[in-house]
N, C-alpha and C positions, 0 to 999 in steps of 0.2 A: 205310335208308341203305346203300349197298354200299362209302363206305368209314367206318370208326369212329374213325381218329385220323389228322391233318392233322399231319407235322410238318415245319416249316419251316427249312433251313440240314442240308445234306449235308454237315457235317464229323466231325468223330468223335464228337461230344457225337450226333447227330444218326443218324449211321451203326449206333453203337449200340443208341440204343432202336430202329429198324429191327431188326435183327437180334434184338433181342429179342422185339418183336412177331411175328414172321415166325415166330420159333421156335414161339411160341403159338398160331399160325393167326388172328390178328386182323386182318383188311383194314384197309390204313392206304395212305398215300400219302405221300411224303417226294420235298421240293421242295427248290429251290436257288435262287435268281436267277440266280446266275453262269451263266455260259453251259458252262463246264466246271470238270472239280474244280479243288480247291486244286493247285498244284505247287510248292509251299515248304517246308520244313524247320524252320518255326518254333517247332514243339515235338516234339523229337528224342528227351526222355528217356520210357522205360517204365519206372514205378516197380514194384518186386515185386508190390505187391496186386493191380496191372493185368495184372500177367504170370499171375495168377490169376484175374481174371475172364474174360483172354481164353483161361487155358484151357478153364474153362468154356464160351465163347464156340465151342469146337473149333478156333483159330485158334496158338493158345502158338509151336508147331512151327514155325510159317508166318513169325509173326514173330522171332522169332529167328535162322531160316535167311537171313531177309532185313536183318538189325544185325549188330551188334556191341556187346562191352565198350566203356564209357568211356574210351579210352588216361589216361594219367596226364599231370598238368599241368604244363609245361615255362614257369619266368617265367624270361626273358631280361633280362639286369641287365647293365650295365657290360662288354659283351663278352661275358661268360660265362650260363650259366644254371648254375638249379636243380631237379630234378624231384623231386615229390611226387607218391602217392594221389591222387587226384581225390574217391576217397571210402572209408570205413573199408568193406577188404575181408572179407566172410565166408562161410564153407561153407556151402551147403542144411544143412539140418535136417529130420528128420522131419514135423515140424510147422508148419517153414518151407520149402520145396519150392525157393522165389526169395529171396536175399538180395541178390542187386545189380540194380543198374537195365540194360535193354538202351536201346542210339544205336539211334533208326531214327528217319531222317527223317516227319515228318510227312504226307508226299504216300506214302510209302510203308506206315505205317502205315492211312493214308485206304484204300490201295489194296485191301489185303487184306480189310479190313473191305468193300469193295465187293465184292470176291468170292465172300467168305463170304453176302451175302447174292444172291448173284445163284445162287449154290447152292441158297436159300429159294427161289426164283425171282420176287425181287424185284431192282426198279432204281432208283436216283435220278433224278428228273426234273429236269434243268437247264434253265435258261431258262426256270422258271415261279416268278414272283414272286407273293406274298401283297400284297394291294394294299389290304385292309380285310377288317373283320370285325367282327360283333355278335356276343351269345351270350344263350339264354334258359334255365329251367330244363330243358331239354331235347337241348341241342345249340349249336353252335357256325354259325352261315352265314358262310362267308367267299367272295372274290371272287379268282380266283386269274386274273392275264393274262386279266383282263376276264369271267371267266367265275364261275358261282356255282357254289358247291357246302355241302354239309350234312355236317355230321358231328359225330357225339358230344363229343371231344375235341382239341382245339388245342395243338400242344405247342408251343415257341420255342425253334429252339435256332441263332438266327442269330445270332450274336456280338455284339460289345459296344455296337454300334451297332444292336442290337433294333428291327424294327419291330413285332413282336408288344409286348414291353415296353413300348415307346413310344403304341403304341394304347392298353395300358391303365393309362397314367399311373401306371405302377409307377415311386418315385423310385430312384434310383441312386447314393446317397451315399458318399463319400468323398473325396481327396485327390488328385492330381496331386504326384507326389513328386519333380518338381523335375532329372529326368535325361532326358535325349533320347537315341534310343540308333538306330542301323541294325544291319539282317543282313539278311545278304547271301548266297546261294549260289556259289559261283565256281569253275569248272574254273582251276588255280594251281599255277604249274609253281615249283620250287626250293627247296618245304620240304617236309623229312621228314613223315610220317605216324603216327610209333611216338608222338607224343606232341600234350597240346590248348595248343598255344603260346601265352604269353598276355607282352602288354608293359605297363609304365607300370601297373603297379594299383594304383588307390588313386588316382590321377592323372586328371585331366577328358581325356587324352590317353590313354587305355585302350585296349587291345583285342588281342584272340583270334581267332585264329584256331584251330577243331578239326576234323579230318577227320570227315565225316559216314560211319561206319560203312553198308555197304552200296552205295555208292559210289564214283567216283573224287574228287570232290569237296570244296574245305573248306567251311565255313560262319564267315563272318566278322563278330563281332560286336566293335561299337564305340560308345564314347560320342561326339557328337555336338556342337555349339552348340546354343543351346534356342531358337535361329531363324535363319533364313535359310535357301538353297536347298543339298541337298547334290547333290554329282555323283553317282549311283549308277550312272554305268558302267563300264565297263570299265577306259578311261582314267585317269576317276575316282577309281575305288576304288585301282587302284595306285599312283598318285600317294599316295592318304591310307597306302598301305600300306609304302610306303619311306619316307613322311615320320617315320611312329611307329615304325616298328623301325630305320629310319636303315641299311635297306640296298636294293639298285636289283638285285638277283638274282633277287628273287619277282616273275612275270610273271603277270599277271592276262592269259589269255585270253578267258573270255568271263564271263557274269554271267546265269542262268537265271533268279534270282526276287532281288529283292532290296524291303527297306521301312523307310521311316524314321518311328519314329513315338517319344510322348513317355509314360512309363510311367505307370501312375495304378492304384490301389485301390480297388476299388468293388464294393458289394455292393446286388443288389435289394432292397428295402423286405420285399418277398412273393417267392414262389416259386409262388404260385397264386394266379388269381383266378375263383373259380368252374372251370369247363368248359377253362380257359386253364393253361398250365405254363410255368414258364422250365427251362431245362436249359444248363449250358457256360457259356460268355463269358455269356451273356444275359443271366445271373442273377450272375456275378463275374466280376470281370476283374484283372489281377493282374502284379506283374514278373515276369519271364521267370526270377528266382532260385530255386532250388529244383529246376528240372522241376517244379512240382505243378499247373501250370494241365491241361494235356490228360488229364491221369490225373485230378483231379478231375471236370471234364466226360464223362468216358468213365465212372465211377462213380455220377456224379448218375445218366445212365442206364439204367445195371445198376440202380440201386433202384428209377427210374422205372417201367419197362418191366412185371414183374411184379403190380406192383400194379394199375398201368393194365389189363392183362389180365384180372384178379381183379375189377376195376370192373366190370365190362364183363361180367360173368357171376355179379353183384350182389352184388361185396363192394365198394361204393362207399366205404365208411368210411372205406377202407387208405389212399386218396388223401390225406388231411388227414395221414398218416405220411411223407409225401414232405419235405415242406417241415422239417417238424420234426424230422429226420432229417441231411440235406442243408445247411441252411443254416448250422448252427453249423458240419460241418466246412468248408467254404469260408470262414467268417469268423478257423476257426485258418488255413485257409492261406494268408490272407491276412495275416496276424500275420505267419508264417513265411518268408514271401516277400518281408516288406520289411524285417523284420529281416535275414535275408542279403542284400540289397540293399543295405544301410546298412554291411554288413560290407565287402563287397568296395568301395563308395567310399570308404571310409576303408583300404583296402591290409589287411583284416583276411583276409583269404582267401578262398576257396571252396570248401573243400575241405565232401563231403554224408556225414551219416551216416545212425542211424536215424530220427530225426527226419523224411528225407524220405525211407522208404519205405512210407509209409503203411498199414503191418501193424499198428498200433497202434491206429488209430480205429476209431471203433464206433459203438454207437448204444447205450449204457446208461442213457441217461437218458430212451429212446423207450418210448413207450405200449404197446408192441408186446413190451417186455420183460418176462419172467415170472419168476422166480426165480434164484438164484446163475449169475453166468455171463451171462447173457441181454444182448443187445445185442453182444458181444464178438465177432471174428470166430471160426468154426469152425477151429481147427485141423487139420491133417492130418496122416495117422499110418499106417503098414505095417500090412496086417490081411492074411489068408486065408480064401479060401472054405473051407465046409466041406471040400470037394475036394478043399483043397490050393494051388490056385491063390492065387499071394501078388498084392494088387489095393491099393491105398489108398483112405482115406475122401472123400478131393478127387473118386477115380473113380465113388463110389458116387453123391457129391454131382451129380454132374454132368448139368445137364438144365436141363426147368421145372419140375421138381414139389420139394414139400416134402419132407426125412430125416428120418425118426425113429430114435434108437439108442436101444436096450434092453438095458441092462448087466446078463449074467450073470441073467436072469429071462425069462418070457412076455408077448409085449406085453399092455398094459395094456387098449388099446385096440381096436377092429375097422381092417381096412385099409380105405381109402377112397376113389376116384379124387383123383389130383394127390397122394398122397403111399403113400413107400415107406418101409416096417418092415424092418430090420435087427435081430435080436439078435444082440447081440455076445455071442457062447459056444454060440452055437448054428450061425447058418446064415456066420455072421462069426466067425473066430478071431482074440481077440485077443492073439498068439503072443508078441509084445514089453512088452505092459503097457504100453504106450503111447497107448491110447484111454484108457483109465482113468487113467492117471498125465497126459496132456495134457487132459481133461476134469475130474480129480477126483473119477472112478465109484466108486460103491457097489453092491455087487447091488441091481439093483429100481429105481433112477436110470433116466431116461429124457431125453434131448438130443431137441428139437428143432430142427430144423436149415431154418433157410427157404429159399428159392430163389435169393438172390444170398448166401448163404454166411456166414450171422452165426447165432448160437442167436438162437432166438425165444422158448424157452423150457426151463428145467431141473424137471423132479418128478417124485414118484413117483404122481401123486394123474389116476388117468383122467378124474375130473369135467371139474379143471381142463384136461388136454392137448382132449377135447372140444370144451369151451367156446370154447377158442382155435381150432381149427380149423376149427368153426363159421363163427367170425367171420371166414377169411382164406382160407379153401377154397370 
């Protein structure tokens, strides 16, 4: 087969494992229907842990120079307003690098991820649809714009409207939670920028307007009727826009992407069937509260990507780690997201703390965990080379191979292709006490550290770190 994994839907769930794979040298191919990318803004927020993966990604820089801060939230009452936080502000930490979330448009965030991988020297192919597909113990045959093709594995990362999903009668259970909502992008002349204006909340008569960071542009979101036709142009929208703030000064010039659609909860059954993957929307789909839908999906794929790689060079195992990994945290964020949903219609706020920056989850209750610590994310921390040279462990981290840190002792172990030995006290100084103290080291303690950035395993015991590497190397 010259290519080894099919994935379907170039969005950021989709963009990602691309660039994952790419990173690894795995031939794959990644399609789209659409005839071109996304050009909307629909999920604008970069939560910290993403702002982490996309360091790892080599992108951090790129996205960031291309957002902005959150502005703080401006509700308009009775004539007057009031401004609040949008979210509980905090300093970088040692071991926290990202504590608030970056505004970048979702076409913008799509963009750079195309870049980054046209650096690999890969491309999205648009205008080529997945039309069917069988799969045996061997492979996947599918049918792409009429044409056939073979390959190892089938990934789905076409949004919520799945046809991979849907081929394999994966159910899709949940609710319809009862709010119709539009957004909208608008170039919109006569309101300030310093703040995310928001009217009527808590009111069936809602809505926001926030400047999209990165742009000249607001993005307008509003609660809706739960049927009939809306205006989404230009006309339209300002009309809806003087009628809820009850003033005729904001001029809607034009209107680039706009969509109305009815919010709903829902998680796949599976995350795999055999040869086949869901990844993104495909597999959840969710309110728009929180920011956690595109930083989930861009996540699923960080953990995808690596082990698909590791399949493929016959650690088939790691695959059945995906789902069981993955799916619980999509079912908190789903919790999470319609609980602040339920907040903000009842006038309870919006304001995001830690709760939505996803520095907390893990995977400790994964198969894949081995001792104290194990499943949790790696922390990051100020160290120096021998040298001298001051570097951090996020830098050492960073790549596709496996870390191992060796506190104050001689590794345990032999080095091996796909992972790199660090003693800390030896070729790593650690000057701050802050590997130790954000770890919990002992002399002779030994962190391993996996490829999308979580311990896979704490000991001092070389059998066991073997055994394990074995199984994932």
């Amino acid at each position: 087969m010259e290519t080894d994994v099919l994935i379907c839907g170039a969005g950021a769930a989709g963009l990602t494992l691309a660039v994952e794979l790419a990173r690894r040298g795995v031939a794959f191919r990644l399609i789209d229907a659409a005839a071109q990318p996304f050009h909307g803004s629909r999920g604008k927020g970069i939560q910290p842990r993403t702002l982490e993966v996309f360091e790892d990604l080599g992108i951090v820089d790129r996205m960031v120079a291309a957002g902005g801060p959150y502005p703080p939230q401006r509700v308009h009452r009775d004539g007057g307003f009031d401004d609040s936080p949008f979210m509980e502000i905090s300093d970088p930490t040692p071991r926290e690098p990202y504590r608030i979330p970056l505004m970048l448009p979702q076409h913008k965030t799509e963009a750079i991820l195309r870049e980054r991988l046209a650096e690999l020297s890969h491309r999205p192919r648009y205008g080529e649809a997945l039309e069917s597909f069988t799969q045996d113990a061997d492979g996947v045959a599918a049918i792409v714009n009429g044409a056939p093709m073979r390959v190892r594995y089938l990934i789905g990362c076409d949004g919520g409207r799945s046809t991979v999903r849907q081929t394999l009668s994966i159910g899709f259970p949940g609710e319809t939670l009862g709010v119709r909502a539009l957004v909208a992008d608008l170039d919109l002349e006569g309101l300030s920028r310093d703040a995310w204006h928001r009217w009527n909340d808590g009111k069936p008569e809602s809505m926001s307007l926030c400047p999209l960071m990165g742009t000249d542009q607001f993005q307008l979101q509003a609660r809706i009727p739960g049927d009939g036709e809306v205006d989404l142009s230009a006309v339209g929208l300002e009309a809806m826009i003087a009628s809820r703030t009850r003033r005729d000064d904001l001029k809607v010039h034009s209107v680039s992407w706009a969509s109305a659609y009815s919010m709903n909860a829902r998680l796949a059954d599976r995350y795999q069937v055999g040869r086949v993957f869901l990844a993104g929307d495909a597999a959840h789909t969710h309110p728009p509260t929180g920011g956690q839908g595109l930083n989930t999906s861009v996540q699923d794929s960080y953990n995808l990507g690596w082990k698909l790689a590791a399949a493929l060079d016959g650690a088939s195992s790691l695959l059945a780690t995906y789902e069981e990994e993955r799916r619980p945290i999509a079912a908190g964020m789903l919790g999470l997201a319609t609980r602040l949903l339920q907040a903000t219609r009842t006038g309870g706020g919006n304001r995001r703390g830690r709760a939505e920056q996803q520095l907390d989850l893990g995977y400790p209750e994964s198969s894949l965990a081995r001792g104290p610590n194990a499943g949790n994310r790696a922390p990051d921390a100020p160290v120096r080379g021998a040298a001298g040279q001051p570097t951090r462990l996020f830098t050492l981290f960073q790549g596709t191979h496996w870390t191992l840190l060796v506190y104050d002792a001689p590794s345990p172990i032999a080095a091996r292709a796909g992972l790199r030995i660090y003693r800390v006290g030896g070729d790593i100084v650690d000057d701050q006490g802050l590997v130790r103290e954000h770890y919990g080291l002992a002399p002779g303690d030994c962190v391993l550290v996996r490829p999308d950035g979580y311990i896979g395993a704490m000991t001092r015991d070389a059998a066991v770190l073997d055994r394990y590497l074995d199984a994932v190397i």
